[in-house]
N, C-alpha and C positions, 0 to 999 in steps of 0.2 A: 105569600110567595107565588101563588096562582099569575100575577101580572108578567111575573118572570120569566113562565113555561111559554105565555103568551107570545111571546117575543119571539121571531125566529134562530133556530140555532146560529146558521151563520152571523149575524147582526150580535149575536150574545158577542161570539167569538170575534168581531171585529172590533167591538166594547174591550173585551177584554186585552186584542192586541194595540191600541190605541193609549189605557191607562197605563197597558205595561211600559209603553216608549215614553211615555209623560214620566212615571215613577219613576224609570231608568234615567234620565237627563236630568230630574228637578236633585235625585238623590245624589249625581255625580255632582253639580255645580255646589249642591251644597254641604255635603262629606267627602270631596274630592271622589276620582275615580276608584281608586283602590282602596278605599276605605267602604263605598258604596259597594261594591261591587261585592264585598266578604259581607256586607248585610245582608244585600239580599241572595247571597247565595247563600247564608244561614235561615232566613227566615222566609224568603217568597219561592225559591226556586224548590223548594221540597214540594212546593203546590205542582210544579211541572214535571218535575221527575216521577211525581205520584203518576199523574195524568200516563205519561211515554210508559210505565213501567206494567197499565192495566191495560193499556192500549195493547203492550206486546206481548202479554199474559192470554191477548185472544188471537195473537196473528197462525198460531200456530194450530188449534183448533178449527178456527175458521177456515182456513186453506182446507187442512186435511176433508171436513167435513162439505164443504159447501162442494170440493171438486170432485168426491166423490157421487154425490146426490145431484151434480150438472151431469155427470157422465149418464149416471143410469136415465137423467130427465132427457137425455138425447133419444131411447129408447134403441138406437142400431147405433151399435161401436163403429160401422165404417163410417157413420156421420163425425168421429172425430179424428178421420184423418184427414177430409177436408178440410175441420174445423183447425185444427194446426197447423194445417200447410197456408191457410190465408192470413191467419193468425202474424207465424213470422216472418214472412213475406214482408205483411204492411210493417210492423214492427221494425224491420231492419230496414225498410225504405224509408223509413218519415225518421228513423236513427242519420240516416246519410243526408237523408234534405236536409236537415238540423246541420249537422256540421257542415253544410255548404254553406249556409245564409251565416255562420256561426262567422268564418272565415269572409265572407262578402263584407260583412258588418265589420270583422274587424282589419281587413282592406282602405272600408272608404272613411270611418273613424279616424282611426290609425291612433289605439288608447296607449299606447305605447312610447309613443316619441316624446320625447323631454321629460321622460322620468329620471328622479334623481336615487339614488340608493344612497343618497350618505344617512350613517347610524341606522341603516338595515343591517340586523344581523341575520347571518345565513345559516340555514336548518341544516345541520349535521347527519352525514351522512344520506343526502337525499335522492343520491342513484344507486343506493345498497340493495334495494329490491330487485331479485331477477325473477323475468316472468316467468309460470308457470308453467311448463308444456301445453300446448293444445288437446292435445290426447288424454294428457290427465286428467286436465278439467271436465271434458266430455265422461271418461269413467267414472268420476266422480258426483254424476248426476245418479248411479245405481248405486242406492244407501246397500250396504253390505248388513249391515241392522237398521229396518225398517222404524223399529222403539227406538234404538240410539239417535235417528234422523230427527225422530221428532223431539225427541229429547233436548238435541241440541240445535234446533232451530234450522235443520238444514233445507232453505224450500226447497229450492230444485228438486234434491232428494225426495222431499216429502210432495211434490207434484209428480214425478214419476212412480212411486208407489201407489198416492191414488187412483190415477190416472188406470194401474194398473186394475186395483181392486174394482173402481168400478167397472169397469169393463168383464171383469170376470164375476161379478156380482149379476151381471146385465147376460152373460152366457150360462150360468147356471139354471138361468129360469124360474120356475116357482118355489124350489128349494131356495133362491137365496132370496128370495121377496122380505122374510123378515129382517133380517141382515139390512137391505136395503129401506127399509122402513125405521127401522134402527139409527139410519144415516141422514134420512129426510128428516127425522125428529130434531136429530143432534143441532144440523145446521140452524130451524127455525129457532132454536132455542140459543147457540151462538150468537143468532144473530139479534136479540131478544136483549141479551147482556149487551152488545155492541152500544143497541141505541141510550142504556143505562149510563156504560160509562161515558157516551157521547154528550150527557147532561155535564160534564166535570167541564167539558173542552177549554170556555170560556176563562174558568179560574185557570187551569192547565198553560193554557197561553199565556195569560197573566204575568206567570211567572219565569215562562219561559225568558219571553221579552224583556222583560223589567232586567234580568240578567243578561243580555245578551246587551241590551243596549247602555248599560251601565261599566261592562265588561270592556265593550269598545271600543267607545269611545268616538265622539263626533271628530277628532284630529284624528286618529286613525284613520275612519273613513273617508275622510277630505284627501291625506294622502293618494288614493288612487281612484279617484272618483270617477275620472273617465276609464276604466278598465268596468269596474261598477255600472254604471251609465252604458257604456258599449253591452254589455252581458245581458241588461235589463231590456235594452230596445233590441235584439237580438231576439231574446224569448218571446216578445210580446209578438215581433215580427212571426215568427214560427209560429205559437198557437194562433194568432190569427189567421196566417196562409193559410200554412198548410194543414191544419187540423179545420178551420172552417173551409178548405176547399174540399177534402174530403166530407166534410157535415152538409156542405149546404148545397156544391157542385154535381158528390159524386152519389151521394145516399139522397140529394135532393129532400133533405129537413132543415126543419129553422135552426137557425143557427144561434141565435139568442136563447132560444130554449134550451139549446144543448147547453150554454156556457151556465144559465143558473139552474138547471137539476142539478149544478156540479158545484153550486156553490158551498156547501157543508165540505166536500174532500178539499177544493182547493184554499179555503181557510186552513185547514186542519193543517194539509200537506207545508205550504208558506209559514208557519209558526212553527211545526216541531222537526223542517226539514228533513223529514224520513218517509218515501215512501210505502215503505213496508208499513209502519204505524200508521199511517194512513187508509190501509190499505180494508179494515175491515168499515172505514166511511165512506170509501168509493164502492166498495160493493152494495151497499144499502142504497146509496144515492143512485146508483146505475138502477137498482130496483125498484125502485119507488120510483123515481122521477123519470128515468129514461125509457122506462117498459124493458130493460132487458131480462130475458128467461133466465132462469136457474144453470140451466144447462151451460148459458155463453159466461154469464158473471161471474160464476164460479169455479170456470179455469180459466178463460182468457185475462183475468184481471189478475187473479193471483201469480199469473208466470209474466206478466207486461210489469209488476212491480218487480221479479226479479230480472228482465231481460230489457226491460225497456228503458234508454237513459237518454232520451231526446235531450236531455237538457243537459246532462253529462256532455254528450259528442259537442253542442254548440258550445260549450263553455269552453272545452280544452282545444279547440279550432280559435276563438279569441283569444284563448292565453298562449296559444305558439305564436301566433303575431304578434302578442304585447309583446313575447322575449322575444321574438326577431326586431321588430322595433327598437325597444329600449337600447339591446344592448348592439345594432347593427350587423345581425344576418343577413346576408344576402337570401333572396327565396326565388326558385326559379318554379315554370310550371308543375315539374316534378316534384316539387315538395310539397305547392299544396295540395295535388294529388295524394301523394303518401302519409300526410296530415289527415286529408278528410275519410281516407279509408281506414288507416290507424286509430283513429282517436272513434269511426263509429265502431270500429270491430272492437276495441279495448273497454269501450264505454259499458258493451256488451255483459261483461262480466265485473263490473263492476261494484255490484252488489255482494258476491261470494269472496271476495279480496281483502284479504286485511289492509288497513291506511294505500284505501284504495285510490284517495286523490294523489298520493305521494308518490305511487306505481307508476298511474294512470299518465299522468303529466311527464315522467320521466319516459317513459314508452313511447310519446308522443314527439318530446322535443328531441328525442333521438333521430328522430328521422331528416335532420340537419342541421349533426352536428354538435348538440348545446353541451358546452363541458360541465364537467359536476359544478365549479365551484360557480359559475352562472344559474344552475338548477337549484345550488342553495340559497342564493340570492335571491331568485324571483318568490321558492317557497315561504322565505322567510318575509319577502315584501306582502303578498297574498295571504297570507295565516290569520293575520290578525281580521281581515275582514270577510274571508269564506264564506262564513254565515251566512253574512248578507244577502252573496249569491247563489248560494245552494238553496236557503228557503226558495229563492226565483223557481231554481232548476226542479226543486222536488215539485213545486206547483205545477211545472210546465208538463213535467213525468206523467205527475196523474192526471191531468187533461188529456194528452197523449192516449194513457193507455184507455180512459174512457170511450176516446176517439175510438181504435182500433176495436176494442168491445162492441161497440155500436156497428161499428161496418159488419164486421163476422156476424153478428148478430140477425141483421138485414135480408146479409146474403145467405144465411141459411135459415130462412123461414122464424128464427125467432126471436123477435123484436116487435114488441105491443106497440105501434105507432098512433094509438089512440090514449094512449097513457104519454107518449115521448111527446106529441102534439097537445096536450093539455095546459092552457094558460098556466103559468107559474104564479104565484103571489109571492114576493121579496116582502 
């Protein structure tokens, strides 16, 4: 099996998500859809649920540990009030570029016009959700039990706790050095298991795919292909710009280099659609491949997986135009004003939301106008093919937050550019 290891990760994982769309389509034409689909969700898809289930089993350790052991690697705590204020800064600017080009894209397309709704059935009760306070959501970042936080997966929470201890790990001084060596251990060793379970990916995706594409269905897809298609050259539009106008403009590094240190997370990200799960491979691949320090990788990336939804904001800026299109809203300047600044402020929190796309979208297309029973429509046309587009969006996410990693990084002194400028081998 040594020829195996030989092999690059990524290239495993694109093996893997290639047989799994093969398996998915050969298993559908020839045990029909529904019959395929209960196969391999008995038999292939436990491969991928394994993979998502070890993946998340570290997202929680990893955060905790890696962001406490960045803070103390800062060595002065006012270094991370810099480091935050540029942080969401850029984060919520390349969140609004995205939803501008999202809205441009779905402008000159226009994926919406002559779609048909007959035998779409519409998702029940799809404007039942009502948002959250502001205020809430902000208290809700101070875990009231720090154990309970981590318990139950709360990042925010458990980035503001770190956050916290490092800092007072780093003001204690020589007393708290073991404490803090304590923390250095933990993460090198987190991250130790990370690139373990990272050896599964391959089969992980496997199975992933083979179910999703079996699940789908080539007619479902076909159904909104330009909605699809719009999303797809949309994203690609965005990480190109505007994450290589930042890589290669504003940090003046190769841009090519940036895109393949990043090719293990954005495999990963595209096949299991979760940034969060992704999130202990973009930290590794920021360290190894990009020279990022300890210090920036290990808070900048774990709060850009909770706060950063570039591809959130551009997706729900294309689906208010699909539903203005399809079903003929009028849209005046104001709207898509109030579109692009809703949908990046909403996108925001996107990650801490229960059936966040169900929220998300309904918050959005409020802002002119869309009745419920139009909202259930559109949900119920879009459902069956999500997937598709979210694996995009989560790719695009972790690119993004890689992106903004690296700038922080730059501008404060810690960024090994003789590691980040280092030929890649694909």
């Amino acid at each position: 099996m040594s020829w195996w290891f030989k092999i690059k990760l990524w290239q495993r994982v694109l093996v893997g998500l290639v047989l799994g769309i093969v398996v998915g389509l050969v298993l559908s034409s020839v045990m029909g859809q529904e019959a395929a689909a209960s196969w391999i969700d008995s038999y292939l898809r436990p491969l991928g649920s394994m993979f998502i289930r070890l993946i998340r089993m570290l997202i929680v350790p990893l955060i905790f540990t890696t962001l406490v052991a960045g803070v103390m690697a800062m060595g002065d705590p006012k270094k991370l009030g810099s480091l935050g204020v540029k942080t969401l800064l850029l984060y919520f600017g390349t969140t609004l570029v995205a939803n501008i080009i999202g809205l441009s894209v779905g402008t000159v397309l226009k994926p919406g016009e002559g779609v048909s709704f007959a035998g779409v059935e519409p998702a029940p009760d799809a404007a039942a959700s009502e948002p959250e306070p502001i205020i809430d959501r902000l208290l809700a970042v101070i875990p009231e039990n720090p154990v309970a936080a981590l318990a139950d997966g709360d990042v925010l929470a458990i980035i503001f706790f770190s956050l916290f201890l490092g800092v007072a790990i780093l003001a204690t001084g020589k007393a708290g050095r073991p404490v803090g060596d304590l923390f250095n251990s933990a993460s090198e060793v987190v991250l130790k298991i990370t690139h373990w379970v990272m050896e599964l990916a391959p089969f992980g995706v496997f199975g992933l795919v083979a179910y999703t594409t079996a699940s789908q269905g080539v007619e479902t897809l076909m159904a909104i292909l330009g909605l699809v298609v719009a999303v797809y050259i949309g994203l690609f539009i965005h990480a190109l710009v505007t994450y290589g106008f930042l890589v290669r403009v504003v940090l003046n590094l190769p841009l090519i280099r940036f895109f393949r240190g990043l090719t293990d997370p954005i495999a990963v990200a595209y096949s299991t659609a979760s940034s969060s799960a992704t999130l202990p491979v973009t930290i590794a691949a920021a360290s190894d491949n990009l020279g990022l320090k300890k210090s920036v990788a290990g808070s900048v990336l774990p709060l850009g997986a909770t706060i950063n939804m570039d591809g959130t904001a551009l997706y729900l800026g294309i689906l208010a135009l699909f539903t203005a299109q399809a079903f003929g809203y009028d849209l005046t300047l104001t709207h898509y004003f109030l579109i692009a600044v809703t949908a990046a402020a909403a996108s925001i929190g996107a990650a801490g939301i229960p059936s966040a796309s169900l929220f998300l979208l309904a918050t959005v297309l409020n802002t002119f106008g869309v009745s419920a029973e139009h909202l259930a429509l559109i949900l119920g046309l879009i459902y069956p093919v999500d997937r598709i587009m979210d694996m995009a969006r989560t790719a695009v996410n972790v690119t993004g937050d890689a992106a903004v990693a690296t700038a922080v990084a730059k501008w404060e002194g810690e960024l090994d550019e003789e590691t980040f400028k280092k030929p890649a081998v694909l």
